[in-house]
C-alpha positions in Angstrom: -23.0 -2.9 8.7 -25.2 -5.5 7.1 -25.0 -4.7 3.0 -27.9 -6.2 0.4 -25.9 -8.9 -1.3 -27.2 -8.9 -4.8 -26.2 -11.9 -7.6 -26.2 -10.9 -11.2 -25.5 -12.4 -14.8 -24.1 -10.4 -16.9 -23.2 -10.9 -20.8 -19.4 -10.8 -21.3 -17.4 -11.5 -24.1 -17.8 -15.6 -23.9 -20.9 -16.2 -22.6 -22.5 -14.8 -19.1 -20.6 -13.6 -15.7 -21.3 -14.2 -12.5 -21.1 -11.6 -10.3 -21.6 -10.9 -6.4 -22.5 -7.1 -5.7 -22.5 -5.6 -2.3 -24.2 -1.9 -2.5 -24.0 0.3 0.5 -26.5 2.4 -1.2 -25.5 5.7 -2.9 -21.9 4.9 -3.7 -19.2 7.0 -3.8 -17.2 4.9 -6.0 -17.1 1.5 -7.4 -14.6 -1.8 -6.3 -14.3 -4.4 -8.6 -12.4 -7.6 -6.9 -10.9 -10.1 -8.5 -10.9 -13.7 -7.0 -7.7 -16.3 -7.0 -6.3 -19.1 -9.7 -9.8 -20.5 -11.3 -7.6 -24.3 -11.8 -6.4 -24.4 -7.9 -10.1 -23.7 -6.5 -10.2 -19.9 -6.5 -13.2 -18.1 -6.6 -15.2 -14.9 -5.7 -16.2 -16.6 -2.2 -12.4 -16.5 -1.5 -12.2 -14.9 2.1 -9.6 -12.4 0.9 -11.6 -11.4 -1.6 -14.8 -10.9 0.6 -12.7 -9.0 3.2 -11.7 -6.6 0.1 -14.9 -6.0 -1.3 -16.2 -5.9 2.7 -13.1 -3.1 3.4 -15.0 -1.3 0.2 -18.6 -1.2 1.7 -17.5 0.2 4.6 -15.5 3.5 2.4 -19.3 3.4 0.8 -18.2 1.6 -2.7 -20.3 -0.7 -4.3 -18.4 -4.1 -4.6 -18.1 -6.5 -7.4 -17.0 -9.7 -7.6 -17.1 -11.7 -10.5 -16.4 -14.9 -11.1 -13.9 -15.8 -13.8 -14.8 -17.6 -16.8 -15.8 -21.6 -16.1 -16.0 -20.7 -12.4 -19.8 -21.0 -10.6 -22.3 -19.8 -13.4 -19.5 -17.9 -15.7 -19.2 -19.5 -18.8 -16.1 -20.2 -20.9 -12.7 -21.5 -19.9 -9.8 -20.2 -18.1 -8.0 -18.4 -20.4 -4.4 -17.3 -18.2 -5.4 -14.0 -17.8 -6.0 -12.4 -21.2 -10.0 -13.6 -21.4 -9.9 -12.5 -17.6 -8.9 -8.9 -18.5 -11.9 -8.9 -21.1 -14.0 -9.8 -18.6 -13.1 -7.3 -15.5 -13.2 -4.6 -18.4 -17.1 -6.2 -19.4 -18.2 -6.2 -15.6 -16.8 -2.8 -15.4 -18.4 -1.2 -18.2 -22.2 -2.8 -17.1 -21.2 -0.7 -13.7 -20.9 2.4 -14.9 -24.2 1.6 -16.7 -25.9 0.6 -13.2 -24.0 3.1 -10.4 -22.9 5.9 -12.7 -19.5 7.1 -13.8 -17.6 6.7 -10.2 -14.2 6.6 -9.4 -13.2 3.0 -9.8 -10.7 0.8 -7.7 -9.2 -2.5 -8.7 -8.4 -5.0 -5.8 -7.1 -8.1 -6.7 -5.6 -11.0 -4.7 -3.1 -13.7 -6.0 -4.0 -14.4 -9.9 -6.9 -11.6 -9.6 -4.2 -9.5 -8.3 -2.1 -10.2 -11.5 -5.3 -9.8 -13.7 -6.4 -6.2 -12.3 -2.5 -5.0 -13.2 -3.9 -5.8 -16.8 -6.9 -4.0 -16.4 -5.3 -1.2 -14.9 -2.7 -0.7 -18.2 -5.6 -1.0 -20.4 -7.9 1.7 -18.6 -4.7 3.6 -18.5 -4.6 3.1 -22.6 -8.3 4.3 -23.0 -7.4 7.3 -20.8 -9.7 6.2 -18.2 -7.4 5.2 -15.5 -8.5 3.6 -11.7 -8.5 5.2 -8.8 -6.0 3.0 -7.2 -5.3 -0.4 -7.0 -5.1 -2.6 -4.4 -3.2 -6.2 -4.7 -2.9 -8.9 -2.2 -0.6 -12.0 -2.3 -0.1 -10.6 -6.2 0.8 -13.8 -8.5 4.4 -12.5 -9.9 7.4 -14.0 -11.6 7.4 -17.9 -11.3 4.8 -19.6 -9.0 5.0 -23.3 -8.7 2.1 -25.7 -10.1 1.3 -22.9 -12.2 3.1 -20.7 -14.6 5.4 -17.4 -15.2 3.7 -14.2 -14.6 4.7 -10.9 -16.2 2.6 -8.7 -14.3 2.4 -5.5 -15.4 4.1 -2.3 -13.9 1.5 -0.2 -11.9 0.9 3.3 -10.5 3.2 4.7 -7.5 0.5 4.9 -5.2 -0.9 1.3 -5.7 -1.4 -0.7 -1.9 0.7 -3.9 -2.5 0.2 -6.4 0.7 1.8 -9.9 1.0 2.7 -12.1 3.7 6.6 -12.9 4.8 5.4 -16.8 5.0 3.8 -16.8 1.3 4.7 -20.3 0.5 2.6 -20.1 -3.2 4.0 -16.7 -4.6 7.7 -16.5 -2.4 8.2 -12.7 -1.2 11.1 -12.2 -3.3 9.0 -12.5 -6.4 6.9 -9.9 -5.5 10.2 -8.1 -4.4 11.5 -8.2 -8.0 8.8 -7.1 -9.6 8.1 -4.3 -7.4 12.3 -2.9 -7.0 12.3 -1.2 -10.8 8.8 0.4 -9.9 9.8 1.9 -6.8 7.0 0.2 -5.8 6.4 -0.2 -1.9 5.6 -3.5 -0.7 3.5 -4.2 2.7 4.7 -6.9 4.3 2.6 -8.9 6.7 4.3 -10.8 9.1 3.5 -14.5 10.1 0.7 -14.4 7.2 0.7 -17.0 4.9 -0.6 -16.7 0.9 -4.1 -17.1 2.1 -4.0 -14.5 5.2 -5.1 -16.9 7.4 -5.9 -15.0 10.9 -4.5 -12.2 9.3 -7.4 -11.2 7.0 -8.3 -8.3 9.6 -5.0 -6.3 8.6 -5.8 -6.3 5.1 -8.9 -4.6 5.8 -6.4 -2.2 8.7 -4.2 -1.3 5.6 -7.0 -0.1 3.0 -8.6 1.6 5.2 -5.7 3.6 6.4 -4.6 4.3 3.2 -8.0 5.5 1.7 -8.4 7.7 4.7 -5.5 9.9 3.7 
């Protein structure tokens, strides 16, 4: 299924975002992906990232993936996640503007995944909650080279994937921030942080779990 591949600048609050849109054509809902750590390289070509907003096409959502501040043509500077959530909530809003007012999912992976658990609690706040959030490799607790994440408590229904080799954000970290939620946890076998070879489950596991 080849999808148009559309590149936009939008105004957020800093300055303009960069952002990749995939449109099936007549949506049924609206995916807005959020790419890795800005500082170690991350961005919204991440193959993760494309695999998510790929797994989205094919459920026939129109997939965004913006680029975080002082990453390709997004202006500003990294900002640990607080600018980010201002952002995701800016791209979001000029969606509903383009596509209508469709059910929205959040799929993150690593930092992103850490950002959309922001997002989520503030849509939740405004009474607008997501659909359901899917978060891959989800930066939790502390991750070396980078910092301490306190990422936020999610709904019961969220799809949480990570790999039993993550050597950037260990399993147990995810673990612990997942055990007061009663959160389940897919686990990947073999699969490192960045899925390598492993990228065709994540797209196995959304689909599954949109299906039912």
């Amino acid at each position: 299924m080849k999808v148009p591949t559309e590149h936009l600048l939008v105004d957020g609050p800093v300055g303009k975002i960069e952002i990749t849109v995939e449109n099936p054509g007549a949506p049924r809902g609206i995916a807005l992906v959020a790419h890795p750590h800005p500082l170690f390289g991350g961005g919204n070509t991440n193959k993760v990232v494309q695999t998510l907003a790929r797994t989205f096409n094919h459920l026939d959502y129109v997939a965004l993936r913006p680029n975080f501040r002082g990453v390709g043509l997004s202006e500003g500077q990294h900002d640990d996640g607080r600018g980010e959530t201002e952002d995701l909530l800016a791209v979001l809003a000029e969606a509903k503007v383009r596509y209508g007012n469709l059910p929205v999912a959040l799929a993150g992976f690593s930092f992103g995944a850490y950002v959309q658990t922001r997002v989520a609690e503030v849509l939740l706040e405004l009474g607008r909650p997501a659909q359901r959030l899917v978060l891959v490799g989800t930066a939790s607790g502390f991750v070396e080279g980078a910092r301490r994440y306190q990422t936020k408590a999610v709904p019961a229904d969220t799809i949480v994937i990570h790999g039993s080799e993550d050597a950037t954000v260990p399993l147990s970290n995810v673990i612990e921030w997942a055990k007061p939620l009663e959160l389940p946890v897919v686990v990947i076998p073999g699969a490192d942080h960045f899925f390598h070879r492993r990228l065709h489950v994540i797209r196995e596991i959304v689909s599954r779990a949109w299906r039912h």
